[in-house]
PATI-185867 format. One record per residue (C-alpha): z, x, y; residue in one letter. Coordinates in pm, whole numbers, padded with zeros to 5 digits, always signed. Layout:
BEGIN
ZXYA/...
***
This chain:
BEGIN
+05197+04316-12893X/+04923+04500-13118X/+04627+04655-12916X/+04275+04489-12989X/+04050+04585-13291X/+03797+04893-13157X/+04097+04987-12873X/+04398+05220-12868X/+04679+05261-12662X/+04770+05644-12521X/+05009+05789-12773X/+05200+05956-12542X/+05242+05614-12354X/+05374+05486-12703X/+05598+05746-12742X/+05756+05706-12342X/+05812+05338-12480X/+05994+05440-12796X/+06236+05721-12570X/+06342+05415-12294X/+06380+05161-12574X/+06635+05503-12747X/+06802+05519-12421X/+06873+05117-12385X/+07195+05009-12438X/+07024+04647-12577X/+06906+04794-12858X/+07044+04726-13198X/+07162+05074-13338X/+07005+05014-13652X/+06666+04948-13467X/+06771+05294-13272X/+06744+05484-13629X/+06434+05419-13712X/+06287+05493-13367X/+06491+05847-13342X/+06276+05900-13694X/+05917+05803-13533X/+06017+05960-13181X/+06086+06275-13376X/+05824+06336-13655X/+05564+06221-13306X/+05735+06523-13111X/+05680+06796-13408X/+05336+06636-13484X/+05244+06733-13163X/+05423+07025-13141X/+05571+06862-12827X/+05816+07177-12720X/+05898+07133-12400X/+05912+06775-12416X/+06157+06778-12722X/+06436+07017-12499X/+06420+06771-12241X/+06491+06506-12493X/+06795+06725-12658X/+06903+06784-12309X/+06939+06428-12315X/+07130+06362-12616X/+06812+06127-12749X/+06737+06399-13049X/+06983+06657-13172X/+06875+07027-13144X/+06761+07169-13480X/+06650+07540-13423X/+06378+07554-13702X/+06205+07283-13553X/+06189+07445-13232X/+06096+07809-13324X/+05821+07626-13538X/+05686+07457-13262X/+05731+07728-12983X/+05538+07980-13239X/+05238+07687-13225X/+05268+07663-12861X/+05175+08011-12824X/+04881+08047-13080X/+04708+07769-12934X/+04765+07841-12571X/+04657+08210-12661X/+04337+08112-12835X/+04267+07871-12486X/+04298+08148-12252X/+04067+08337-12486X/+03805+08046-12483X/+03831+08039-12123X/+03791+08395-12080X/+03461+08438-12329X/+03301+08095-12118X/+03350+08274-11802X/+03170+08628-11930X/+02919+08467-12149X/+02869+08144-12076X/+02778+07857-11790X/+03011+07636-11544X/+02998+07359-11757X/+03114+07557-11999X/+03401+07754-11821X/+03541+07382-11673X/+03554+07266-12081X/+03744+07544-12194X/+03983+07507-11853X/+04008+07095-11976X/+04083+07190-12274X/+04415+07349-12146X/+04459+07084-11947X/+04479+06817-12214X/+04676+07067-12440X/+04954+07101-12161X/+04945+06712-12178X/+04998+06696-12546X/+05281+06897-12571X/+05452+06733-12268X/+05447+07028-12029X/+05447+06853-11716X/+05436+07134-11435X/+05194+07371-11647X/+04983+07068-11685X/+04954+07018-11303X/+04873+07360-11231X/+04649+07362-11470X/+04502+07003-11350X/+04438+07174-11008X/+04238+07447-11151X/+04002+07234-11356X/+03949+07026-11067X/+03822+07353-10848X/+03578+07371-11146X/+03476+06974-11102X/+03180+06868-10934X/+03062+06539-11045X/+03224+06241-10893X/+03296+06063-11229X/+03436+06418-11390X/+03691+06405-11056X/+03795+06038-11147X/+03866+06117-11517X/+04132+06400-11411X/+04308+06127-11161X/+04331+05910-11444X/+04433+06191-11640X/+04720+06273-11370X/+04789+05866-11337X/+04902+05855-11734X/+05142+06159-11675X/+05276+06010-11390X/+05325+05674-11613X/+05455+05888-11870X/+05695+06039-11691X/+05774+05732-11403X/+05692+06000-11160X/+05590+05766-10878X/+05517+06007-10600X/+05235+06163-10841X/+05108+05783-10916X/+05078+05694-10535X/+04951+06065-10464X/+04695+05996-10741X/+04572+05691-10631X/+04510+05748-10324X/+04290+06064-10462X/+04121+05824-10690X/+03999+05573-10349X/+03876+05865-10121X/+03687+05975-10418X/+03533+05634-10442X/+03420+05635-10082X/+03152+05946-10220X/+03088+05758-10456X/+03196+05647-10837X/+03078+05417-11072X/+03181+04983-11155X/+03375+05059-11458X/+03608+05301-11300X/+03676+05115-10996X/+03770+04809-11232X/+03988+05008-11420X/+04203+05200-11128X/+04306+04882-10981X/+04479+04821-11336X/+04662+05130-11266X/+04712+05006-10892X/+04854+04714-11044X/+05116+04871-11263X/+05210+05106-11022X/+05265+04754-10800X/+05473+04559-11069X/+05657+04921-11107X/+05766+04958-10768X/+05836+04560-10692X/+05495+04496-10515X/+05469+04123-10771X/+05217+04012-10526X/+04942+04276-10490X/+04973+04326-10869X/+04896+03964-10980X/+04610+03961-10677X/+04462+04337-10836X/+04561+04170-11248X/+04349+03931-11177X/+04076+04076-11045X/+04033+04271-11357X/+04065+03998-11653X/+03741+03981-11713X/+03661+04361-11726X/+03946+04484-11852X/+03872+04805-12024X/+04237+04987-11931X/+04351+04975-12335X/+04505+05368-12236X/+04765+05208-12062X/+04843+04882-12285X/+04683+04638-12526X/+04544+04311-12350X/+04768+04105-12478X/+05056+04310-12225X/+04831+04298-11965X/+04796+03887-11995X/+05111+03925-12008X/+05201+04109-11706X/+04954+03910-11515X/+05110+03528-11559X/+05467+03701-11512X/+05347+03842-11186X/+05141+03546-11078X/+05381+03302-11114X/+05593+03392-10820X/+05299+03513-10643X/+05065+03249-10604X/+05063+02892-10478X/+05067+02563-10719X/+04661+02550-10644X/+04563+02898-10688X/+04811+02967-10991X/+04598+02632-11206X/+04268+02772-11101X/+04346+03132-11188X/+04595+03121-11481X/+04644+02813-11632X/+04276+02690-11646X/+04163+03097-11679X/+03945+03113-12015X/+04021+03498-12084X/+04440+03383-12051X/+04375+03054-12263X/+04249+03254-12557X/+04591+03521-12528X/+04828+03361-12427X/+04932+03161-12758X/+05042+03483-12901X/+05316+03596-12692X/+05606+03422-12776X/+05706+03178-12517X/+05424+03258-12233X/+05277+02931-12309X/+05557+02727-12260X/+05662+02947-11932X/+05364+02881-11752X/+05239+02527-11871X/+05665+02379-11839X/+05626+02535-11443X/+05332+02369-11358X/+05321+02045-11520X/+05696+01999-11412X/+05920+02002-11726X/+06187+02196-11593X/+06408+02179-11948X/+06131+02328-12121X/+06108+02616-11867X/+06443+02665-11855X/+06435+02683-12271X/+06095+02904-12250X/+06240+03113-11947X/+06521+03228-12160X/+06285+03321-12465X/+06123+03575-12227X/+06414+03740-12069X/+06448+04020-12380X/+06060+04090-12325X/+06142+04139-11931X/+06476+04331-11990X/+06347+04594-12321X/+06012+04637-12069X/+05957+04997-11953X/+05829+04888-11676X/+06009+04557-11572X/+06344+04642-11687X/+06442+04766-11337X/+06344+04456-11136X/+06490+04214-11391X/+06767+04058-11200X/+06516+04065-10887X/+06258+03882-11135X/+06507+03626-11231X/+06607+03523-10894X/+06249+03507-10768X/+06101+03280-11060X/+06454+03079-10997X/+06394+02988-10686X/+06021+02921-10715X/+06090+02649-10987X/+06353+02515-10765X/+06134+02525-10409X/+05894+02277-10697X/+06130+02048-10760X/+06263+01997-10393X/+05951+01979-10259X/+05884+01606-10418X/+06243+01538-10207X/+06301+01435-09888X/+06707+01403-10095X/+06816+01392-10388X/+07132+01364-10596X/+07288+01686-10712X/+07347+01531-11059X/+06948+01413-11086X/+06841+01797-11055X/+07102+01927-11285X/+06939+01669-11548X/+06616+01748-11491X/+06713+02152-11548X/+06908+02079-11819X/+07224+02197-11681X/+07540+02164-11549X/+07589+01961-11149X/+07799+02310-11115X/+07602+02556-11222X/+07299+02383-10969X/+07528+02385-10713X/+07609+02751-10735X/+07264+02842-10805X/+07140+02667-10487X/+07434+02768-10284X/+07293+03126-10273X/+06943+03040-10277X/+06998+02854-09923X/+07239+03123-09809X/+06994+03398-09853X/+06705+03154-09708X/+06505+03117-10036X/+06558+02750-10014X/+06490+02479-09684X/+06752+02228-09779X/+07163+02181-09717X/+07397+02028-09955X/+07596+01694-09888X/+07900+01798-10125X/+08070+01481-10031X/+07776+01268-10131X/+07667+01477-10434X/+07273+01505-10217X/+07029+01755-10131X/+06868+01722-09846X/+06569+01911-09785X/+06497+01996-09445X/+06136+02185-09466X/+06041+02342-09182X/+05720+02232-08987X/+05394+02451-09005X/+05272+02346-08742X/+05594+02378-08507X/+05634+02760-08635X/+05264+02804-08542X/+05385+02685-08234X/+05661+02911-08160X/+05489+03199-08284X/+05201+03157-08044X/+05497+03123-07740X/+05646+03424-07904X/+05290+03627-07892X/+05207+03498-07549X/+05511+03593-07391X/+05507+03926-07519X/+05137+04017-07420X/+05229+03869-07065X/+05514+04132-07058X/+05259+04383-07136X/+04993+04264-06854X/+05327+04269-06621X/+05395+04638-06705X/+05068+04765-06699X/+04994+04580-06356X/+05267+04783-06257X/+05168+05138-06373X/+04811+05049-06192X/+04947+04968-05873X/+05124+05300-05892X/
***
């Protein structure tokens, strides 16, 4: 997926993808070569000397000493002529001035992948911050390391920084741009349903090309949605949306994913489903929730079907699927038994029976439930009063 004319992707972002697609076992050795070759000459184009031990320590390059030495030697010149920058702003010149030279490290520390200098030196820039929108730009600074590096704890940390900054104050753009970031960090951590919800709210205005070209993001946004949202909201705001219409064509098999799901052609999902499972399982940040994703969009296409039912024949929805009565009897076997599914299997008969539970009974129950629990409550509290 190429990023849009005008837009570019991080680098660094690029080069986190290349290392985890190094590190999959799924990947063709001969695909591996050429990535150890772009991984490496982006390392010593960078000068990228801390990152490139780490990445020796993990048998992804092999150590080569004059590489190293060459790099370390740059390290120090540059980081050298920083401090002095730093020290000639703070005798000579203004704040503005001193907080640029002390960025300037910053983003230095970034480039060459020195993760706890960086931070340090991120904390110190931001004592030298004053403007609201200034503050934001070093979260979203701190947000891309923490991508880079799938350092969650400094993603959550950062984004909660980012919303008590915007409660000073902050501008449209950025606001539409963090909950991008929210949203990854959501797909990332399993949280499919605020991440469609905060995906969609920023189709329109996405401006997030740092993190990934649009075309990901469309992508990331039907995958999510689909076993997020109901049958009404999911034609309103993805199959009939005019900024997913105009994408979607060019990722292969998104199309067919999303249209075969809604308008019921369960062969053709099935078909499309399986074109998308590489994209899920070589994705840096899906590749960890890929069985989870599997079961989830399994039994939403399933809860589809049934839902048309009041029974039907074991054989008829192994037709319509395209597969085997055994396989659909397996499938839905632990799709009831772990309560994804309202329906029990006649195995003598060869039926499904679908036994839905009523909305309005559970409101029912729930409001007994509720009521007898705040009467427990008034009882105990009576009690403490009368004391």
């Amino acid at each position: 997926m190429d990023a849009q004319e005008g837009t570019q992707q991080s680098q660094q972002l690029i080069l986190a993808h290349k290392v985890f697609l190094l590190k999959h076992r799924d990947v063709p050795d001969i695909e591996k070569v050429r990535l150890k070759d772009e991984v490496l000459n982006t390392v010593k184009s960078n000068d990228m000397t801390p990152y490139y031990e780490n990445l020796v320590a993990d048998k992804v390059l092999d150590l080569e000493h004059s590489v190293l030495d060459s790099m370390r030697a740059k390290n120090e010149e540059e980081i050298k002529k920083l401090e002095e920058k730093i020290a000639d702003a703070e005798e000579n010149l203004g704040e503005s001035e001193v907080r640029e030279a002390h960025l300037a490290k910053f983003l230095y520390f970034i480039q060459i992948g020195e993760k706890e200098k960086a931070l340090e030196q991120l904390k110190v820039t931001e004592n030298k911050t004053v403007a609201v929108g200034q503050k934001m730009d070093l979260v979203f600074y701190s947000l891309q390391i923490g991508f880079f590096y799938m350092d969650f704890d400094l993603i959550s940390k950062s984004i909660d920084k980012a919303k008590n900054l915007f409660e000073k104050g902050g501008d449209w753009e950025r606001k539409n741009r963090l909950k991008v970031y929210e949203g990854l960090y959501c797909m990332s951590t399993r949280n499919f349903k605020k991440a469609a919800n905060l995906f969609l709210d920023s189709i329109s205005t996405f401006t997030t090309y740092e993190l990934f070209p649009y075309d990901t993001f469309i992508f990331y946004t039907v995958l999510t949605s689909i076993i997020s949202l109901d049958r009404v909201s999911l034609k309103q705001k993805v199959v009939d949306a005019p900024e997913i219409l105009t994408v979607i064509g060019k990722i292969p098999h998104l199309s067919e994913f999303l249209n075969s799901l809604y308008n019921c052609q369960y062969k053709s999902f099935f078909l499309a489903f399986a074109g998308l499972t590489e994209q899920i399982k070589l994705d840096r940040y899906l590749h960890l929730h890929f069985r989870f994703y599997m079961r989830e969009v399994r039994a939403v296409v399933y809860s589809q079907f049934l839902e048309s039912y009041k029974s039907v024949t074991i054989e008829a929805m192994a037709k319509a699927f395209g597969v085997t009565v055994e396989f659909i009897d397996q499938e839905l076997s632990c799709f009831i038994a772990a309560g994804k599914l309202h329906c029990k299997i006649d195995k003598v008969a060869g039926v499904l029976e679908t036994n839905r539970p009523d909305a309005k009974n559970a409101l029912y129950q729930a409001t007994i439930k509720q009521g007898d629990f705040l009467l427990n409550r008034i009882q105990k509290l009576s009690r403490v009063i009368d004391l």
